[in-house]
ROVEXTI-761656 format. One record per residue: residue number from 1; residue in one letter; x, y, z of N, C-alpha, C in turn. Coordinates in Angstrom, 3 decimals. Layout:
r seq = NUM type = A n.east = X n.north = Y n.up = Z ca.east = X ca.north = Y ca.up = Z c.east = X c.north = Y c.up = Z $
...
***
This chain:
r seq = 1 type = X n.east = 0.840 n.north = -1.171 n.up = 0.000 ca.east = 0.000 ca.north = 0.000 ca.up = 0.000 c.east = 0.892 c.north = 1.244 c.up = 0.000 $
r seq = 2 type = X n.east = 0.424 n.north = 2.348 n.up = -1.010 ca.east = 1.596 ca.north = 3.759 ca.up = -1.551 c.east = 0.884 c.north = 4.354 c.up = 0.287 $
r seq = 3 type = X n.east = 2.471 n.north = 5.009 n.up = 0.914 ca.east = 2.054 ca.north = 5.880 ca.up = 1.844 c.east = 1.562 c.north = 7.136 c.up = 1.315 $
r seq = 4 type = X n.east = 0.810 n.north = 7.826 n.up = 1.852 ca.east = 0.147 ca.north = 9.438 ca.up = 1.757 c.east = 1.575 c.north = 10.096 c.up = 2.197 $
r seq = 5 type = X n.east = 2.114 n.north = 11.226 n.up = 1.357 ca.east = 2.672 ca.north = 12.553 ca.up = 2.146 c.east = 2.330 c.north = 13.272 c.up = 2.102 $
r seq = 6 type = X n.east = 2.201 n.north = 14.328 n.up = 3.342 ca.east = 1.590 ca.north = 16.181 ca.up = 2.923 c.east = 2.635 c.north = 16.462 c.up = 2.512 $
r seq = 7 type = X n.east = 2.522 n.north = 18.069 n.up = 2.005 ca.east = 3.348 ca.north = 19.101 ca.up = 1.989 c.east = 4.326 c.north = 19.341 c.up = 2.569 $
r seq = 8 type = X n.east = 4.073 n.north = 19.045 n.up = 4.044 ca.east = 5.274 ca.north = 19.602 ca.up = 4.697 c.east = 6.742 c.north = 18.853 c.up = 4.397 $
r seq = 9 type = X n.east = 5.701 n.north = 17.478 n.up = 4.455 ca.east = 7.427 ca.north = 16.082 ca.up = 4.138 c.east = 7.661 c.north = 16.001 c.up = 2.427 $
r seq = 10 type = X n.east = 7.180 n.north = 16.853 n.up = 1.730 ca.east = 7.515 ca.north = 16.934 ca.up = 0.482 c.east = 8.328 c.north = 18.007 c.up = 0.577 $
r seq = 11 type = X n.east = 7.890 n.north = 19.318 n.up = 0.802 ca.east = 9.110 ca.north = 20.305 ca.up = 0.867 c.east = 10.450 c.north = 19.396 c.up = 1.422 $
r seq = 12 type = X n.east = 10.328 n.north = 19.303 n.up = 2.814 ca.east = 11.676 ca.north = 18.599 ca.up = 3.156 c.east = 12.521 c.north = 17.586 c.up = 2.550 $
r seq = 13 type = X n.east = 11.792 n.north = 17.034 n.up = 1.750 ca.east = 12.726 ca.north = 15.890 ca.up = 0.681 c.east = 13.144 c.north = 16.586 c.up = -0.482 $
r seq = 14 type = X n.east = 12.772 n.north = 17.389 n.up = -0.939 ca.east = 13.106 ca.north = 18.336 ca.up = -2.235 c.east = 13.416 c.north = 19.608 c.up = -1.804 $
r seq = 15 type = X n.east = 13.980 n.north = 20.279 n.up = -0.384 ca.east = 14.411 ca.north = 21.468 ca.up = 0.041 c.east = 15.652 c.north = 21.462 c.up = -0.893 $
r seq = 16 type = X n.east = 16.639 n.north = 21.053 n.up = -1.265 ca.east = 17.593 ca.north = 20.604 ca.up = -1.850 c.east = 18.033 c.north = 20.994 c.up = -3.463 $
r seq = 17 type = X n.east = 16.494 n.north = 20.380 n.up = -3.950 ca.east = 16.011 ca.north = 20.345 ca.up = -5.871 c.east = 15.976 c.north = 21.862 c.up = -5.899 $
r seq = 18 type = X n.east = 16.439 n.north = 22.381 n.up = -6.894 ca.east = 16.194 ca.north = 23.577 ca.up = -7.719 c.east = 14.358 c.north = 23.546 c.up = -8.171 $
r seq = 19 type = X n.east = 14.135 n.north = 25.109 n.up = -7.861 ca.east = 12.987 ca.north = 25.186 ca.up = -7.692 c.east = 12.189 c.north = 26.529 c.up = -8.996 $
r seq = 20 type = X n.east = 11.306 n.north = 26.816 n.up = -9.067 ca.east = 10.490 ca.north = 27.983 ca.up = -9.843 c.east = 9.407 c.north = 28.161 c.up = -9.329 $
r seq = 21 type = X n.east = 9.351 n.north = 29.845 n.up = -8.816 ca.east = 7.963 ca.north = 30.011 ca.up = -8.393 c.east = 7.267 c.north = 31.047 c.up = -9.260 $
r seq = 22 type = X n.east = 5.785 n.north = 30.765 n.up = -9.286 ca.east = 5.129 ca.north = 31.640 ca.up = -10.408 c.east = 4.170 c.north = 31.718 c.up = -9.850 $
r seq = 23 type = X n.east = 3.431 n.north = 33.115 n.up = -9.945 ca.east = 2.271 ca.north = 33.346 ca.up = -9.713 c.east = 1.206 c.north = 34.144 c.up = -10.647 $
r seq = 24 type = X n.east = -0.130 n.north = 32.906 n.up = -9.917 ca.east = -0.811 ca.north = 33.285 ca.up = -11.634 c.east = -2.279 c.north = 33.396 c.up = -10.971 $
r seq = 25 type = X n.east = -3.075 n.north = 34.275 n.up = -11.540 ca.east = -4.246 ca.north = 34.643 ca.up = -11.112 c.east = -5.054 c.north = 34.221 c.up = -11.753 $
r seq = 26 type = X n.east = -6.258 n.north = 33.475 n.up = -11.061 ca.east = -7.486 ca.north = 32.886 ca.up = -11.623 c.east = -8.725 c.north = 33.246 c.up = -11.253 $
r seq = 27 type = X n.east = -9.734 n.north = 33.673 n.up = -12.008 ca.east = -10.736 ca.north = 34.132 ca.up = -11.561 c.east = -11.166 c.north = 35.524 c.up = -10.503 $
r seq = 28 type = X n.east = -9.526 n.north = 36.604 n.up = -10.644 ca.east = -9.471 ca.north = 37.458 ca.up = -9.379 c.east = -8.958 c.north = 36.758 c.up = -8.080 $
r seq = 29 type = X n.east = -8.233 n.north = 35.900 n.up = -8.371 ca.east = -7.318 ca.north = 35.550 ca.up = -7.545 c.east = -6.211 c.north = 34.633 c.up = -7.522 $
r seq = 30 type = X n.east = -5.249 n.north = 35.269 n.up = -6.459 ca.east = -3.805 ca.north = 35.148 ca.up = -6.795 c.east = -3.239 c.north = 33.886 c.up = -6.104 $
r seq = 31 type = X n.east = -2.588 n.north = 32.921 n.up = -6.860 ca.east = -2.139 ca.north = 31.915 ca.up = -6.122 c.east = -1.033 c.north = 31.859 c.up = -6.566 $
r seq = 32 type = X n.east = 0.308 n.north = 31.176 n.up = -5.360 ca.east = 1.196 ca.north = 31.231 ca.up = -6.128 c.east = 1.807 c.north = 29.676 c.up = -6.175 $
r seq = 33 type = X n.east = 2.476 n.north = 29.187 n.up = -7.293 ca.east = 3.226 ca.north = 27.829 ca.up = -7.589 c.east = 4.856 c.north = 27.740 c.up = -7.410 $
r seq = 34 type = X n.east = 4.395 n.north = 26.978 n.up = -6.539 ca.east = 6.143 ca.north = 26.400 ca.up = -6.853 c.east = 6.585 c.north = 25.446 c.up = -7.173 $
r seq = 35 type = X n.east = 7.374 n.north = 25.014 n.up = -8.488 ca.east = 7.835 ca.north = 23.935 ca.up = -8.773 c.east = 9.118 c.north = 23.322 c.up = -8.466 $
r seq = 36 type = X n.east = 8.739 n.north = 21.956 n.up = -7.858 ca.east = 10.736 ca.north = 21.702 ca.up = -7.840 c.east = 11.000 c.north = 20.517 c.up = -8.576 $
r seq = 37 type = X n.east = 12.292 n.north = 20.777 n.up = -8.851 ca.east = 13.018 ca.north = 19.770 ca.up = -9.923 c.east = 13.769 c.north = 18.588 c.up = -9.538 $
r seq = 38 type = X n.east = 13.594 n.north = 17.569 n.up = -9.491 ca.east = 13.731 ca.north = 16.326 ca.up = -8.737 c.east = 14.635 c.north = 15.768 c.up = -9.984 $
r seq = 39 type = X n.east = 14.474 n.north = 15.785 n.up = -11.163 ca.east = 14.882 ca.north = 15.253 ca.up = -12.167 c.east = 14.295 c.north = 13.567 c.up = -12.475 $
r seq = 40 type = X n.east = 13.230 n.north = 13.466 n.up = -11.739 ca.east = 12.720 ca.north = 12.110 ca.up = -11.987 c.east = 12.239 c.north = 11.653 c.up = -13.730 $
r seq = 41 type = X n.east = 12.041 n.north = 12.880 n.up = -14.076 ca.east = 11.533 ca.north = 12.988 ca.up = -15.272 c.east = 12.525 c.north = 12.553 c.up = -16.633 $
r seq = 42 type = X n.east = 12.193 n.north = 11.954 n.up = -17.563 ca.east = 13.000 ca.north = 11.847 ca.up = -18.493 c.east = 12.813 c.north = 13.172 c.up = -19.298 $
r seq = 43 type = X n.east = 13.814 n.north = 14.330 n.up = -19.773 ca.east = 13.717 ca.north = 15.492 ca.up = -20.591 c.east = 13.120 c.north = 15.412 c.up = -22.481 $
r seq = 44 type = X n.east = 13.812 n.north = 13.872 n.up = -22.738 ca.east = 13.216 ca.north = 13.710 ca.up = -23.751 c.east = 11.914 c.north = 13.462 c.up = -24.367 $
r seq = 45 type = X n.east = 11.283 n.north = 12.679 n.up = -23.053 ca.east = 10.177 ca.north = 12.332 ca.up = -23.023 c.east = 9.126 c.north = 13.496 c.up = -22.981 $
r seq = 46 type = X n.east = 9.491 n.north = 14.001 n.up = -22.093 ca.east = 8.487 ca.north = 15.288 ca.up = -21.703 c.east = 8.505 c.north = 16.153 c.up = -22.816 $
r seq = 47 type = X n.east = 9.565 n.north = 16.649 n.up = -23.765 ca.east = 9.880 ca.north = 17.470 ca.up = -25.121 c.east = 9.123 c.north = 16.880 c.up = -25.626 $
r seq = 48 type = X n.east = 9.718 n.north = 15.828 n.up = -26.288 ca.east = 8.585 ca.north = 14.807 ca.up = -27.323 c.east = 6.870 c.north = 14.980 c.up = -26.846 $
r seq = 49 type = X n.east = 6.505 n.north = 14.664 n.up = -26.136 ca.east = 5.159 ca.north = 14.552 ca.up = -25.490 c.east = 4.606 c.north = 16.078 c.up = -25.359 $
r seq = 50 type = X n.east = 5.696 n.north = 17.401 n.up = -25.649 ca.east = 4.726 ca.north = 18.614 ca.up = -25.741 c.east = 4.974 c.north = 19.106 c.up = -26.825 $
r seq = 51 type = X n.east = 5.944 n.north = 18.708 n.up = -27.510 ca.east = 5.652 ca.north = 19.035 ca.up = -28.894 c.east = 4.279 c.north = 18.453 c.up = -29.776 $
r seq = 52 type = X n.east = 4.506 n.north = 16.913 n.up = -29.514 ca.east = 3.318 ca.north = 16.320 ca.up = -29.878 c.east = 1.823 c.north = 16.935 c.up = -29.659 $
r seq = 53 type = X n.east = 2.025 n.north = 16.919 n.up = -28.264 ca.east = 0.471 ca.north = 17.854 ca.up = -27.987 c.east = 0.332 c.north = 19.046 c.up = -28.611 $
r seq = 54 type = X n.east = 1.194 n.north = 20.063 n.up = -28.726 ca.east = 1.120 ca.north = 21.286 ca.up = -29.364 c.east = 1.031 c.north = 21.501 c.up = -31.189 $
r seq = 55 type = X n.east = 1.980 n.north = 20.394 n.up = -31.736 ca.east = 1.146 ca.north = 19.891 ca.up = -32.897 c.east = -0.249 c.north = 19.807 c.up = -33.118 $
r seq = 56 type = X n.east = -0.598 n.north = 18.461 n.up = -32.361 ca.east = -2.131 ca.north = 17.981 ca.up = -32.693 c.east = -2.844 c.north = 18.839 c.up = -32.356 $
r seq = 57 type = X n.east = -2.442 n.north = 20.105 n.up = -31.526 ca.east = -3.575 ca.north = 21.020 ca.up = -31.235 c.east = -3.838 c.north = 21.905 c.up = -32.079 $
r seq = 58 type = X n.east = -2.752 n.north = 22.445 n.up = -32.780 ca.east = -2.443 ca.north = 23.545 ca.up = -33.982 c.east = -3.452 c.north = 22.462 c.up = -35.105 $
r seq = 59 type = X n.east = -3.042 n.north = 21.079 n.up = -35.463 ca.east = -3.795 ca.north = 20.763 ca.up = -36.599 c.east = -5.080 c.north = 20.730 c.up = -36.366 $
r seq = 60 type = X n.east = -5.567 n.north = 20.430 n.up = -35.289 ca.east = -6.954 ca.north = 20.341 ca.up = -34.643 c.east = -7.412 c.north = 21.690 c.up = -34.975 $
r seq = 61 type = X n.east = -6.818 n.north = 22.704 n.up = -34.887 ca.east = -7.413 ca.north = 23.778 ca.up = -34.702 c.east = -7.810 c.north = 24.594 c.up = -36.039 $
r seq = 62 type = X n.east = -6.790 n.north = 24.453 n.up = -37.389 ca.east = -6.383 ca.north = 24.571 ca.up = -38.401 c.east = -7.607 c.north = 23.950 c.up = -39.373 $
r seq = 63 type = X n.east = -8.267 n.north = 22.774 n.up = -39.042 ca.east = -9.486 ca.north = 21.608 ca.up = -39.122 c.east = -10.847 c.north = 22.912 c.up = -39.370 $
***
């Protein structure tokens, strides 16, 4: 069975990872994001997979 973590024990495992914070307003209000970089991710994968999407959306749209 996957354990649950909050927030708090996520910051502390990734205090470390290089981070980006952005803040973006929705609906009249302001929230802000922070992302951190763990590098779990494969870079190629994720490129490939938004180019792709951003393609099919342009041809979709083009339709």
């Amino acid at each position: 069975m996957k354990k649950t973590t909050n927030a708090k024990e996520l910051n502390e495992k990734y205090k470390d990872c290089p981070t980006q914070m952005m803040e973006i307003e929705i609906e009249g209000r302001k929230y802000i994001v922070v992302s951190h970089f763990t590098g779990k991710k494969d870079l190629d994968d994720v490129v490939y997979k938004n180019a792709y999407d951003r393609a099919m959306n342009e041809a979709l749209r083009a339709s």
